[in-house]
C-alpha positions as CSV (number, residue, x, y, z in Angstrom):
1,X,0.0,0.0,0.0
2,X,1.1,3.6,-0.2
3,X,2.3,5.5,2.5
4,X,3.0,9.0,2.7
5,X,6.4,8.0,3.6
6,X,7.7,6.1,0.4
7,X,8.9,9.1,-1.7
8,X,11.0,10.2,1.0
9,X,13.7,9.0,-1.3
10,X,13.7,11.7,-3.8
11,X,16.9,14.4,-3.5
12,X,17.1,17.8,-4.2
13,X,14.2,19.1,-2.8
14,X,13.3,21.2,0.7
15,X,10.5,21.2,2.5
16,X,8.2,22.2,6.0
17,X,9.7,19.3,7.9
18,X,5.8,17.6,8.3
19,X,6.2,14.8,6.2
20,X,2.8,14.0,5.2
21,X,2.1,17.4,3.7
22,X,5.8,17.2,2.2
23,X,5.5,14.2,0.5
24,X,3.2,15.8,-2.1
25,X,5.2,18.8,-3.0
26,X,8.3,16.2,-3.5
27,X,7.1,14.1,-5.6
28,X,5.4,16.9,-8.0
29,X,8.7,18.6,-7.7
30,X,7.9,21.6,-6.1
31,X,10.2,23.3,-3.6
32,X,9.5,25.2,-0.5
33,X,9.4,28.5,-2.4
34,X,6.8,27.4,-4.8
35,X,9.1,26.9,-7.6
36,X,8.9,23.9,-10.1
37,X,12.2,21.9,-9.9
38,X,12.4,19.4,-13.2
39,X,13.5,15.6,-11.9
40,X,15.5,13.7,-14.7
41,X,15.5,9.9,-14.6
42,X,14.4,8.2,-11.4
43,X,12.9,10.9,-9.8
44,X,10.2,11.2,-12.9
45,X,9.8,7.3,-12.5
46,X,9.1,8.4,-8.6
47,X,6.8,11.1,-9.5
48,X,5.0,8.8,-12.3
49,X,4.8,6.2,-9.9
50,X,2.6,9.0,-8.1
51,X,0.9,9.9,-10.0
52,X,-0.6,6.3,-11.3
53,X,-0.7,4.5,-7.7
54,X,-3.0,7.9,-7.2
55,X,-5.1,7.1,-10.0
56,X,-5.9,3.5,-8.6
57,X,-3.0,1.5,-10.0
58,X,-1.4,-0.8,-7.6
59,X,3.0,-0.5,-6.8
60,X,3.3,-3.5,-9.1
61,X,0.9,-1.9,-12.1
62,X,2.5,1.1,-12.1
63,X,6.1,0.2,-11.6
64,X,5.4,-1.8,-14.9
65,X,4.1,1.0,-16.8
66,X,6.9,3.1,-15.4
67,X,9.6,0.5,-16.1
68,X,8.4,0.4,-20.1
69,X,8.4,4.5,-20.0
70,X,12.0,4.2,-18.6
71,X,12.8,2.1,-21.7
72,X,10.8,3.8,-24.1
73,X,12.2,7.4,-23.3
74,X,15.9,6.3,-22.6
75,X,15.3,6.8,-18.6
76,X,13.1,10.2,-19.3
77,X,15.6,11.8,-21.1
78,X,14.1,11.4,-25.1
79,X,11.2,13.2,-25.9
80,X,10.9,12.1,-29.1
81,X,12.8,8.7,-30.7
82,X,16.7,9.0,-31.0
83,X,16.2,7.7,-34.6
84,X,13.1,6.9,-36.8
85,X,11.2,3.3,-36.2
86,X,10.4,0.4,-38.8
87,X,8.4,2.6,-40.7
88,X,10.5,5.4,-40.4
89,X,8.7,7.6,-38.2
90,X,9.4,9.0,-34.8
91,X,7.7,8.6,-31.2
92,X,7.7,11.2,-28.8
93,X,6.6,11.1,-25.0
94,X,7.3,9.0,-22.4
95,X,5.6,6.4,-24.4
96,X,6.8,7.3,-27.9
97,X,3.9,7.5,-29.2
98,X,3.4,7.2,-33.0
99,X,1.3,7.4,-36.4
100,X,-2.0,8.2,-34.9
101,X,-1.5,8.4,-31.1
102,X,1.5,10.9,-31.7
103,X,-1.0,13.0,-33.6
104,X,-3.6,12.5,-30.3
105,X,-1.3,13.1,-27.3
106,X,0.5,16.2,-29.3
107,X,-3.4,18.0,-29.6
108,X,-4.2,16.4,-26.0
109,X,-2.0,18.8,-24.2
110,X,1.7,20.4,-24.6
111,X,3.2,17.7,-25.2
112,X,6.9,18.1,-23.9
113,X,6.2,18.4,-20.4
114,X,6.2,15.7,-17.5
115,X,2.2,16.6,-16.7
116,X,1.5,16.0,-20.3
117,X,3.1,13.0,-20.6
118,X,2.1,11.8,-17.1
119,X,-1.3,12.8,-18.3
120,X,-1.9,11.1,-21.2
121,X,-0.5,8.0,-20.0
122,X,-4.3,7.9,-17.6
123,X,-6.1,9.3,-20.7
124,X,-5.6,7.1,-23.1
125,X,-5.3,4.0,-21.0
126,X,-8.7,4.7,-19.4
127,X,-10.4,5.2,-23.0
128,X,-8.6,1.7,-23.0
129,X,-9.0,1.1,-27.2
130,X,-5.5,0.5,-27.9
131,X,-5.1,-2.6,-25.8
132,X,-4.7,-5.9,-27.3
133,X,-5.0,-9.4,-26.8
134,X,-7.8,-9.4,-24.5
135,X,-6.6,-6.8,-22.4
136,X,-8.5,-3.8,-20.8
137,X,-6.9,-1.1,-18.0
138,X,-9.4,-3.0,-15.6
139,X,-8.0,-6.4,-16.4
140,X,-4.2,-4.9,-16.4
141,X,-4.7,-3.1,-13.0
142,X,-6.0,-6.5,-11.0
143,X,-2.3,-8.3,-12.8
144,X,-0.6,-9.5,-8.6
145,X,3.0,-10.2,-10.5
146,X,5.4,-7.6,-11.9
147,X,7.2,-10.1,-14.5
148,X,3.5,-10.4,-15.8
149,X,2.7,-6.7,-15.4
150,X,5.6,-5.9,-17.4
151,X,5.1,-8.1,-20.2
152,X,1.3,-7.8,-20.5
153,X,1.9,-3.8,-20.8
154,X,4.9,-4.4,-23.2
155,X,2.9,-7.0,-25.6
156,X,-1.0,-5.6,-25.2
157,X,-0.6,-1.6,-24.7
158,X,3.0,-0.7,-26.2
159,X,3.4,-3.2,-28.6
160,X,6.9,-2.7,-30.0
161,X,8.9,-4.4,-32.5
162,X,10.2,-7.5,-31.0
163,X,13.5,-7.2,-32.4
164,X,13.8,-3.7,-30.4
165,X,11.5,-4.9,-27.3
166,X,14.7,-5.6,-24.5
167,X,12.2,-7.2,-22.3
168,X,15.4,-7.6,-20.4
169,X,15.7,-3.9,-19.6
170,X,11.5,-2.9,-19.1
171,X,11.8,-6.2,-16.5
172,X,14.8,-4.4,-14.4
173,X,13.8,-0.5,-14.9
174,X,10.4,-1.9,-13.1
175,X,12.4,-3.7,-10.4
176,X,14.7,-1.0,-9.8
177,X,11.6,1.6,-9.9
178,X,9.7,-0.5,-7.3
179,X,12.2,-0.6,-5.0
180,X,12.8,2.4,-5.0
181,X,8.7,3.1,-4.4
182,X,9.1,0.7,-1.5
C-alpha cells in the first residue's frame, strides 16, 4: 500500500519538515518556495509512480508502466525517438507515441512536459482502445506479478517491434523503480 512516507527517497528538494504534507510537494517537484524543480531519470519514475498509484494502480501496475516508459524514453531523457522506427517515423513522450497516437497526445496537451506525458498516459489508457489481446486497463490493473505486469503492458498496450523490445531492460527498470517506491 502507499504510504505518505515512500517518496521520501527523492533528492534535491526542501520542504516544512511535516512529512505527510511534504510528501506531495516532493514528488510533483515543487520546492518550498513554490518553484517547479524538473526531476531527470528516477525521480520522474518516482513522481510517475505517483501519479498512477494515485489514480488507482497498484506498486506493481505502475512500476510496470513506469519501467516500459523508462525504456521507451531512454530513462526520461528522449522526448521524441533518437532515430526513426520500422516505418520510419518517430515517437515522442514517455511512451513514444506514434502514427496516430502521436498526432492524439501532441493536440491532447503540450506535449513536452512531465504533466503531459504523465497525463496522457491515464487518458488514453482509461479510454482503453488500444489494448490488445484481450486486455483492458481493468484487467491490467487486477495483474498481482510484476514479470506479468511488465510483459502484458509491453505486448498488449505498447506493442513494440520484438526485435527492439529488450524485455530484459523494461523487467529491471520496473524492479529497480519498485524498490525504490518501497
Amino acid at each position: 500500500s502507499n504510504t505518505p512516507n515512500k517518496p521520501t527517497a527523492i533528492e534535491g528538494t526542501s520542504g516544512t519538515g511535516d512529512k505527510s504534507s511534504n510528501v506531495a510537494g516532493k514528488v510533483a517537484g515543487a520546492t518550498s518556495g513554490g518553484s517547479q524543480q524538473r526531476y531527470e531519470g528516477s525521480n520522474k519514475g518516482l513522481r510517475l509512480m505517483q501519479n498512477l498509484t494515485s489514480k488507482g494502480y497498484s506498486d506493481i501496475t505502475a512500476a510496470a508502466i513506469v519501467g516500459n516508459a523508462m525504456h521507451e524514453s531512454d530513462n526520461f531523457r528522449a522526448y521524441e525517438e533518437y532515430a526513426p522506427n520500422t516505418h520510419g517515423t518517430k515517437g515522442v513522450g514517455f511512451l513514444q507515441w506514434t502514427g496516430s497516437r502521436r498526432g492524439e497526445f501532441e493536440n491532447w496537451a503540450r506535449p513536452d512536459s512531465f504533466e503531459a506525458s504523465a497525463g496522457y498516459i491515464s487518458h488514453e489508457m482509461e479510454g482503453g482502445r488500444h489494448w490488445s489481446g484481450g486486455m483492458n486497463t481493468e484487467s491490467f490493473k487486477g495483474i498481482k506479478d510484476l514479470d506479468t505486469a511488465v510483459r502484458a503492458y509491453q505486448d498488449n498496450y505498447l506493442r513494440p517491434s520484438r526485435q527492439y523490445a529488450h524485455t530484459d531492460r523494461r523487467l529491471q527498470n520496473s524492479r529497480n523503480i519498485l524498490q525504490q517506491w518501497q
